[in-house]
C-alpha positions in Angstrom: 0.6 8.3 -10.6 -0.2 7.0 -6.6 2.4 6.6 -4.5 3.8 3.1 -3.9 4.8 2.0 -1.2 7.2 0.4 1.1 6.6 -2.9 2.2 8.9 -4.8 4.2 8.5 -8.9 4.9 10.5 -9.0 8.1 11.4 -12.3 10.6 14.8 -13.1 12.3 16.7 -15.1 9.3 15.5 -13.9 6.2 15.8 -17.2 4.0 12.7 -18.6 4.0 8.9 -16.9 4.3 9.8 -13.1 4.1 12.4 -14.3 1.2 8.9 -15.8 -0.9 6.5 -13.0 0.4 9.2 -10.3 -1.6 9.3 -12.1 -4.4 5.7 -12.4 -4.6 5.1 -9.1 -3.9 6.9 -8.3 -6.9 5.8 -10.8 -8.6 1.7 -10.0 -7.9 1.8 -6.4 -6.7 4.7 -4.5 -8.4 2.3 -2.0 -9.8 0.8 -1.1 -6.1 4.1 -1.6 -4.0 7.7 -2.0 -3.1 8.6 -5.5 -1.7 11.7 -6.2 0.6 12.6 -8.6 2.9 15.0 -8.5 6.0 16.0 -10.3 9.1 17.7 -9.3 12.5 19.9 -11.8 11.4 21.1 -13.5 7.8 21.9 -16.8 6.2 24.6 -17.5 3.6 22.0 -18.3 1.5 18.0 -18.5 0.7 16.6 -21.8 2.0 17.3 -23.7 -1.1 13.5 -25.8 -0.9 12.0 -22.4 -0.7 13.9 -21.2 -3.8 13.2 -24.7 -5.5 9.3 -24.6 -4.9 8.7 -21.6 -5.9 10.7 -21.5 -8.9 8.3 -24.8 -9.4 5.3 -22.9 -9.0 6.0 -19.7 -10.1 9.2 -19.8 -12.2 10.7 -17.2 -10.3 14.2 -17.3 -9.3 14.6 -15.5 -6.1 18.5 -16.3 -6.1 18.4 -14.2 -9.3 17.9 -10.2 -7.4 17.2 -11.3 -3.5 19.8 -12.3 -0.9 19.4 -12.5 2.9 19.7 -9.0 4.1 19.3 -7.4 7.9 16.7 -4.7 8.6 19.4 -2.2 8.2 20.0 -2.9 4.8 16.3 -2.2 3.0 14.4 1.4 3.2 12.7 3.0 5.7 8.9 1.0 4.7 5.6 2.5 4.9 4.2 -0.8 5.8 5.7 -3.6 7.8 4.6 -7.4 7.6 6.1 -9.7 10.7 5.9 -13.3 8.9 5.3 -15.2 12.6 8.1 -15.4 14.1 7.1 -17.9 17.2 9.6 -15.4 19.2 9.8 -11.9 19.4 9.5 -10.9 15.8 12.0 -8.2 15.1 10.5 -4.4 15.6 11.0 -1.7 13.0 9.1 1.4 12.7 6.1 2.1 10.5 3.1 4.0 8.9 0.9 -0.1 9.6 2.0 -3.4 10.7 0.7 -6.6 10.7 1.9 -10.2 12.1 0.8 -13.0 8.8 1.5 -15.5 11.7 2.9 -18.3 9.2 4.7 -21.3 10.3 8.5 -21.8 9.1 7.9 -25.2 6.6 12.1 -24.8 7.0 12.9 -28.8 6.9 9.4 -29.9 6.3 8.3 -31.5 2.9 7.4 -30.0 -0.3 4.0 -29.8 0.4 4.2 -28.0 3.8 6.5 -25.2 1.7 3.6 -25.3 -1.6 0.9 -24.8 1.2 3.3 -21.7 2.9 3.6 -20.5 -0.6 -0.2 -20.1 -1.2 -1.3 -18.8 2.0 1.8 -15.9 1.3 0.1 -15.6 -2.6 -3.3 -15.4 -0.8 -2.4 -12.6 1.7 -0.1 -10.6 -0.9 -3.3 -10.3 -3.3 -5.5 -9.0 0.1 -2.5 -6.9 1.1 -2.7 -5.3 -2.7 -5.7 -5.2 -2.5 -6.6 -3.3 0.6 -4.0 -0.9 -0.6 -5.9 0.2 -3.6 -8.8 0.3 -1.5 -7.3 2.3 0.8 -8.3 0.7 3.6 -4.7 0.2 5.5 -4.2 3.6 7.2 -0.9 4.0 5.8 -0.9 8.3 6.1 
């Protein structure tokens, strides 16, 4: 069996788009990789719209096995993915990295949060997919 591997959804809070790009990850790509999610800092709780929409459109509860965590707490990843964090996005080291460069729908409307969700769906199926293509130098 291949290797899976590491991937880590990383922006400062961890409550909101790194929180929904794990669970999708696990969710869509369990079979290829490891999602986690972690922050340089943490919130008492995932954003609660977040948790709403995509229990809504996935019925997925991310409450149920994920919690705001710091860098610190997750494994060393293979693979690091920087959500967009319209500051300096939070460095950790790895094999690849890319920047998704999503906007924080954090107090927008449902619709702004449904249209965060997608793009994150859209870019987890390429990520797994470029992964079983080998095409992310990841060695």
């Amino acid at each position: 069996m291949p290797k899976k591997y590491k991937v880590a959804f990383i922006c400062v809070h961890n409550s909101c788009r790194s929180q929904i790009a794990e669970a999708l990850g696990k969710h869509f790509a369990r079979d290829v990789f490891e999602s986690y999610s972690a922050g340089t800092e943490t919130k008492p709780q995932i954003n609660q719209d977040a948790v709403r929409i995509i229990k809504q459109l996935y019925n997925l509860d991310m409450e149920k096995e994920q919690f705001s965590k710091l860098i610190a707490d997750i494994p060393q990843p293979d693979i690091v993915i920087t959500m967009g964090c319209n500051v300096e996005c939070p460095y950790l080291p790895s094999k690849y990295r890319e920047d998704w460069g999503l906007d924080d729908p954090t107090g927008k409307s449902d619709e702004e949060f449904i249209k965060t969700a997608k793009i994150i769906e859209e870019k987890v199926l390429s990520l797994k997919k470029r992964i079983t293509e080998k095409s992310i130098p990841t060695s």
